[in-house]
C-alpha positions in Angstrom: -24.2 -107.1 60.9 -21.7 -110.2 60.5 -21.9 -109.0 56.7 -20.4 -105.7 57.4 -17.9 -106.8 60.1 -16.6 -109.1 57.3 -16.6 -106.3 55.1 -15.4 -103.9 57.3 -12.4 -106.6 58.3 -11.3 -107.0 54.7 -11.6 -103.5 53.5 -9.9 -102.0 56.5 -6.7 -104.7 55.9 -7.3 -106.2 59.3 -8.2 -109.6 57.9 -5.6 -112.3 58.2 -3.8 -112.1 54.7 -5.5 -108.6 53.9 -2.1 -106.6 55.2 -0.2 -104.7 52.7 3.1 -103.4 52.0 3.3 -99.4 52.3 1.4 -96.9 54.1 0.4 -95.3 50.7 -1.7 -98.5 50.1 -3.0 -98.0 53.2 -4.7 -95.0 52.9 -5.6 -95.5 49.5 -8.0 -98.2 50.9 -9.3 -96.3 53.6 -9.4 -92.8 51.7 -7.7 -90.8 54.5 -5.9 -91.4 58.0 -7.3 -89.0 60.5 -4.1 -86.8 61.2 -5.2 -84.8 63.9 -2.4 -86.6 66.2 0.1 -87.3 64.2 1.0 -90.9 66.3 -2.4 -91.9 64.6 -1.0 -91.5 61.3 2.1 -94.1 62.2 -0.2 -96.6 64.3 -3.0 -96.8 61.9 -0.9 -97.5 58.8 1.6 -100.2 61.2 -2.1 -102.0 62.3 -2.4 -102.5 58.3 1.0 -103.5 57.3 2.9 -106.4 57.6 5.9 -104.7 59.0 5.8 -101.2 58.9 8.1 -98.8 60.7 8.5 -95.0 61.6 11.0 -94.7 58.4 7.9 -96.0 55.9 5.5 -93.8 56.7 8.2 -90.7 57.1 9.4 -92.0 53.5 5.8 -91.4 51.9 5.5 -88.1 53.6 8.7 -86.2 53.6 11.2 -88.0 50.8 8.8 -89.6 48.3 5.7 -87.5 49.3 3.4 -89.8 48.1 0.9 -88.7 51.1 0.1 -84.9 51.9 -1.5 -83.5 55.1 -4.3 -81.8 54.4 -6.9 -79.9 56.3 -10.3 -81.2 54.8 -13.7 -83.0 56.0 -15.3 -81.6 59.4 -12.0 -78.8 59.5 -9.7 -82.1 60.4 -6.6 -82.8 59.5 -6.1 -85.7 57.4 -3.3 -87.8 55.6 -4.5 -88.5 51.8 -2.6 -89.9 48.9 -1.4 -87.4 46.7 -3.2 -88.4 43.6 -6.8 -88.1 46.1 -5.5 -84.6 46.9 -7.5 -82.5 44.8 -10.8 -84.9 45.0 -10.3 -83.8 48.9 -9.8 -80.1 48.5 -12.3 -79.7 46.1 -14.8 -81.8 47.9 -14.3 -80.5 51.4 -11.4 -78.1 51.9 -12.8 -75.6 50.1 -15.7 -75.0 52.0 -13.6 -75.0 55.2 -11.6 -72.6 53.7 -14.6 -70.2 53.4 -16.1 -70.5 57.0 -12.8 -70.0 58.9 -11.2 -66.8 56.7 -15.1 -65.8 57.7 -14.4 -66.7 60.9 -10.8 -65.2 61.2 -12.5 -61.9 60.1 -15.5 -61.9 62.6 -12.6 -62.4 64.9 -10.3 -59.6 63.9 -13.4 -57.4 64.2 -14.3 -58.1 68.0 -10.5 -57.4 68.5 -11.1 -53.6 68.1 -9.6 -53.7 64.6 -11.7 -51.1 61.8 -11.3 -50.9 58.3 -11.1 -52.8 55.3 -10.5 -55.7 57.2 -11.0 -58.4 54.2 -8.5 -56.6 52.5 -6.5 -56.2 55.2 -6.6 -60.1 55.8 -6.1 -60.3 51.9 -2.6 -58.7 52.2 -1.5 -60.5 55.0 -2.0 -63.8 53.7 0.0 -62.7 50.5 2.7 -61.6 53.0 2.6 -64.9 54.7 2.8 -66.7 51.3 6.1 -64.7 50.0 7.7 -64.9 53.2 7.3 -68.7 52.5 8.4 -68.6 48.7 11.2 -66.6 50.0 11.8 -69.0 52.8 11.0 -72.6 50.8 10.0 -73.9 54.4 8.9 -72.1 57.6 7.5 -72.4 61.5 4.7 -70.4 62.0 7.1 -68.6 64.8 9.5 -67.7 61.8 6.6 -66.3 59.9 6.0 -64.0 62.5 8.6 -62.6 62.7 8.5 -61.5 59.3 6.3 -59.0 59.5 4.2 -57.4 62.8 0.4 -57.8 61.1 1.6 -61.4 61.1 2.3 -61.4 65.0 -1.4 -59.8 65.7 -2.5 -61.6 69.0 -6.5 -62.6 68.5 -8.5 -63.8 71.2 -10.0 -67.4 70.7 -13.2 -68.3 72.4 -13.8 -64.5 73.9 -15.6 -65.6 77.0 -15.4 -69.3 77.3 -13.7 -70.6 79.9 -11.1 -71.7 77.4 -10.7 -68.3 76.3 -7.3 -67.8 75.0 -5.0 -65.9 72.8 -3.7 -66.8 69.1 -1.6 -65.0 66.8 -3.2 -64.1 63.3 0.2 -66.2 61.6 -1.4 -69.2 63.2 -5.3 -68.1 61.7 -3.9 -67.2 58.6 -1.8 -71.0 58.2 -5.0 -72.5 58.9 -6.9 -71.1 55.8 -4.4 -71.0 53.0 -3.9 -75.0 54.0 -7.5 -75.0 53.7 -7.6 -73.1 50.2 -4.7 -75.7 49.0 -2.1 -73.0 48.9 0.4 -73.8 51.5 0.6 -77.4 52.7 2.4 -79.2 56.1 6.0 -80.2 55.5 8.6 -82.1 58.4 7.7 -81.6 61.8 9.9 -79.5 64.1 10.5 -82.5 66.4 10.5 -86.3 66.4 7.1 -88.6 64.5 5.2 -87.7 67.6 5.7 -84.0 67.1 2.3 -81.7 66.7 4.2 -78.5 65.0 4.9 -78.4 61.5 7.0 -76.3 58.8 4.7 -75.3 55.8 5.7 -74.7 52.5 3.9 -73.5 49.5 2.1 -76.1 47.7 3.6 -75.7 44.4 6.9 -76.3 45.8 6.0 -79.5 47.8 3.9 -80.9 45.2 4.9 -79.5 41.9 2.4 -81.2 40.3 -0.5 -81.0 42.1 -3.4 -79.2 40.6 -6.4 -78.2 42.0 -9.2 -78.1 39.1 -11.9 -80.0 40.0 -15.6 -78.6 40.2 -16.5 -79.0 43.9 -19.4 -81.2 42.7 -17.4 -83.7 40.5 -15.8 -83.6 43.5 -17.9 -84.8 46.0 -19.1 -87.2 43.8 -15.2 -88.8 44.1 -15.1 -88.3 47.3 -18.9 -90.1 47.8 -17.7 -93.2 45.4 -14.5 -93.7 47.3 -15.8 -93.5 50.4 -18.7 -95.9 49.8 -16.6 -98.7 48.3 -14.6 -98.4 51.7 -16.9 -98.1 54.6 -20.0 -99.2 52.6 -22.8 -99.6 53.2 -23.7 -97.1 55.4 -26.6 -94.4 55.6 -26.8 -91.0 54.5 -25.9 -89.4 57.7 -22.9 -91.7 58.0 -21.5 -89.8 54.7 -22.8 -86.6 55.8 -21.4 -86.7 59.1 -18.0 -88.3 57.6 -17.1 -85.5 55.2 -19.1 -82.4 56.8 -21.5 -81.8 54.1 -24.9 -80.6 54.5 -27.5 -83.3 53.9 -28.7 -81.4 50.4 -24.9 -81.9 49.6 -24.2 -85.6 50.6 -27.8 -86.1 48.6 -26.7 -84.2 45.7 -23.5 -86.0 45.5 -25.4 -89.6 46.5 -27.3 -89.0 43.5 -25.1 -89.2 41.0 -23.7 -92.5 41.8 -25.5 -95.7 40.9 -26.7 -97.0 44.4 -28.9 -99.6 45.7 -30.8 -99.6 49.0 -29.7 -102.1 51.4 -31.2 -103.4 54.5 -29.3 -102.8 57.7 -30.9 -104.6 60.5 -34.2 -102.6 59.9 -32.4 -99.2 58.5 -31.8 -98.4 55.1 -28.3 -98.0 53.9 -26.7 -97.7 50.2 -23.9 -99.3 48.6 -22.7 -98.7 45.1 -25.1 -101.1 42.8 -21.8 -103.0 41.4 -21.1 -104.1 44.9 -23.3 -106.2 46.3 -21.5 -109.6 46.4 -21.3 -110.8 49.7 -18.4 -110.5 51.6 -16.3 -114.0 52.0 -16.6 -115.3 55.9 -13.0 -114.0 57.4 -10.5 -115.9 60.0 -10.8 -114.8 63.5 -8.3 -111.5 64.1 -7.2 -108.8 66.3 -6.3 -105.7 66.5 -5.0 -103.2 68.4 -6.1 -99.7 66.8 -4.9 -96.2 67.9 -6.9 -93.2 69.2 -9.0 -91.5 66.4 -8.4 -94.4 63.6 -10.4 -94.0 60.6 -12.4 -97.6 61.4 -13.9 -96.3 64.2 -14.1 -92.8 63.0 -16.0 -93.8 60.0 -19.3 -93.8 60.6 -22.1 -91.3 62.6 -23.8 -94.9 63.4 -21.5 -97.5 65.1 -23.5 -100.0 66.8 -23.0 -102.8 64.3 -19.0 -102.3 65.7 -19.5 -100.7 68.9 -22.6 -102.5 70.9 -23.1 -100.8 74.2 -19.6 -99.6 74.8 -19.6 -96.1 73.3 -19.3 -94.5 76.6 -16.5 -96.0 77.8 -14.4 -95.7 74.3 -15.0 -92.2 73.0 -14.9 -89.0 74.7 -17.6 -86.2 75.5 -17.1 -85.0 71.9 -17.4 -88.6 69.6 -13.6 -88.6 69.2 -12.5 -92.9 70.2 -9.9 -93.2 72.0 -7.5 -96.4 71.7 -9.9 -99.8 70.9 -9.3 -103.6 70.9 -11.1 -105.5 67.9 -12.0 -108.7 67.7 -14.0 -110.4 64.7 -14.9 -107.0 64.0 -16.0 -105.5 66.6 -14.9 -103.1 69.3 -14.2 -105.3 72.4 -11.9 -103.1 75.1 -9.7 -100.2 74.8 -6.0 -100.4 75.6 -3.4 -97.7 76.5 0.3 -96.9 77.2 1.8 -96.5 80.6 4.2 -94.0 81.9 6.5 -97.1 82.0 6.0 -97.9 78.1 3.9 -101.0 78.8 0.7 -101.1 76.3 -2.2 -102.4 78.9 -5.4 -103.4 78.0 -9.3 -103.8 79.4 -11.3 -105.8 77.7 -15.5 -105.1 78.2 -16.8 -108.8 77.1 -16.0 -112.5 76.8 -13.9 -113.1 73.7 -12.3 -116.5 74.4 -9.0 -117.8 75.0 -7.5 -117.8 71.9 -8.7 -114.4 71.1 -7.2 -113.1 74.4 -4.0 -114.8 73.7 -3.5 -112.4 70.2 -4.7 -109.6 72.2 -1.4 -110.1 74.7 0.9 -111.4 71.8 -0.5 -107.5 70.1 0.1 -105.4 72.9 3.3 -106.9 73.8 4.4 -106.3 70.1 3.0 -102.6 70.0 4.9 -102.1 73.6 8.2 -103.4 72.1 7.7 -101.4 68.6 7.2 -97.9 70.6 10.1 -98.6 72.5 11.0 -95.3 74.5 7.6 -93.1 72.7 5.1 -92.3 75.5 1.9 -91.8 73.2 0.1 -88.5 75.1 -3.2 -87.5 74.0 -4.0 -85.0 71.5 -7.2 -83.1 69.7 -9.0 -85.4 72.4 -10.0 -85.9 76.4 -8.7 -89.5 77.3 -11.9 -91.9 77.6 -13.1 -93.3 80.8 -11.4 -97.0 80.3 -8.0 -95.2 79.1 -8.0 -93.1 82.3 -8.7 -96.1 84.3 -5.6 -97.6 82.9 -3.8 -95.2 83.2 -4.2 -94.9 86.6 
């Protein structure tokens, strides 16, 4: 366990020393940024770097475009470098892509609508795409008005009690992103901003090719991920990227691994990598809701201990944590007022307590007038208490 906390400090550039420069660095090292709320983008990469800022990160996505949005492993968005793009499309996208333009259709068939309806779906998404050459950029809104198929209202969840109503423009975004054909540009609003313009891909990212074998793929994808949250089990990488388990073991078994020992479970790590990790200086952290640390593995009790139900929601999504040495040890939020409040759940001594105040106050000063609100998520039970 103390292995893979030192491990898991290093890789992660929480460390003291391990801090980098630019976001892109960032999520090299940890693969992807979960993008699903888009603060989580800015506060994971800032908990990495040694003095990043809203204009960094907007510089690698919208001026240099260094890092792409992409919707990829369990139908999530995610932040990748651009040079990992394919790996991710290939590896996960793809197969997203399939279920929800199957979905989308099962969908437009319990609306009433007859026909040829994949061919049907097949010219509207070729609509949606040269109303976007044509364009360069657009809002979904835009789109639809474009053309009326585009404007088709779908019910969502026919029957839930969170049954709602969705126009196909919206259904339609969502799987040429997942194909790799369209991609998220600027949002409409400020960094905290959940809607998006979309462009086509080959206009974003001229260069960006998409040729990879789905299984040379995974494989990537596999390697990558293992030198950054390894070593971990089989269902930690199966339940990371969405695979099936005959897909993260066909993809395991190309790579050269070694069985480890974790406290009495097996894990893998890549055979060239079993040095042990050096012994790290105590550290903090402060780490936004859905951050890929705790987000990175199905198993989390070497990080988490008994505090799972006070940190994540209903649906295994964290909410905002407080590390120490490695180790999940409260959960902190932001209050109406702007001030970043924290609980902790155990002892971590005075000097530990001290960084987490010196952290908070730092985090409260760089959001400045930003109220954080949750998103993709149901606020845990120790962020509603402080946010009471």
């Amino acid at each position: 366990m103390a292995e893979r906390r030192a491990r898991l400090a290093r890789r992660h550039l929480l460390a003291p020393g391990t801090r980098v420069d630019t976001p892109e660095r960032v999520a090299h090292e940890l693969v992807a940024l979960h993008g699903t709320d888009p603060t989580t983008v800015y506060l994971s990469a800032w908990a990495r770097m040694r003095a990043g800022d809203v204009p960094a990160v907007e510089r690698a996505l919208y001026h240099d475009r260094t890092l792409v949005r992409l919707l990829a492993m369990r139908r999530t968005v995610f932040v990748v470098p651009v040079e990992l793009a394919p790996v991710v499309l290939a590896a996960a996208s793809r197969a997203v892509a399939v279920q929800q333009r199957k979905l989308m259709l099962e969908m437009l068939a319990k609306s009433g609508m007859t026909g040829d309806l994949d061919g049907w779906l097949a010219e509207v998404e070729l609509v949606a795409l040269r109303a976007l050459a044509v364009r360069g950029e657009a809002t979904a809104n835009e789109l639809a008005g474009d053309d009326p198929r585009l404007a088709t209202e779908l019910v969502v969840a026919r029957g839930k009690s969170y049954e709602g109503k969705q126009r196909v423009v919206s259904r339609v975004l969502l799987v040429l992103a997942a194909q790799g054909r369209i991609v998220r540009g600027r949002p409409l609003g400020s960094w905290t901003s959940t809607q998006f313009r979309w462009s086509p891909t080959d206009r974003w990212f001229p260069e960006l090719s998409i040729e990879l074998s789905t299984e040379d793929a995974a494989v990537e994808l596999a390697r990558r991920w293992l030198i950054a949250f390894g070593p971990a089990t089989v269902d930690d990488l199966k339940w990371w990227t969405g695979w099936t388990v005959t897909q993260t073991r066909r993809a395991l078994a190309r790579l050269d691994t070694v069985e480890v020992d974790l406290d009495g479970r097996p894990g893998l790590l890549l055979a060239g990598d079993l040095e042990p990790e050096p012994e790290v200086e105590p550290w903090v952290a402060l780490l936004p809701a859905l951050d890929p640390t705790p987000m990175g593995w199905a198993r989390r009790d070497f990080y988490l201990g008994p505090h799972a139900p006070l940190v994540f929601d209903g649906t295994g999504n964290v909410s905002p944590t407080v590390w120490v040495d490695g180790r999940i040890a409260g959960g902190w939020a932001q209050r109406k007022d702007g001030e970043v409040v924290f609980r902790l759940l155990e002892d971590v001594g005075s000097d530990a307590m001290t960084a987490i105040k010196q952290a908070a106050a730092e985090l409260t000063t760089r959001l400045g007038p930003v109220r954080l609100t949750p998103r993709a998520r149901r606020p845990s039970p120790i962020e509603r208490e402080l946010l009471e």
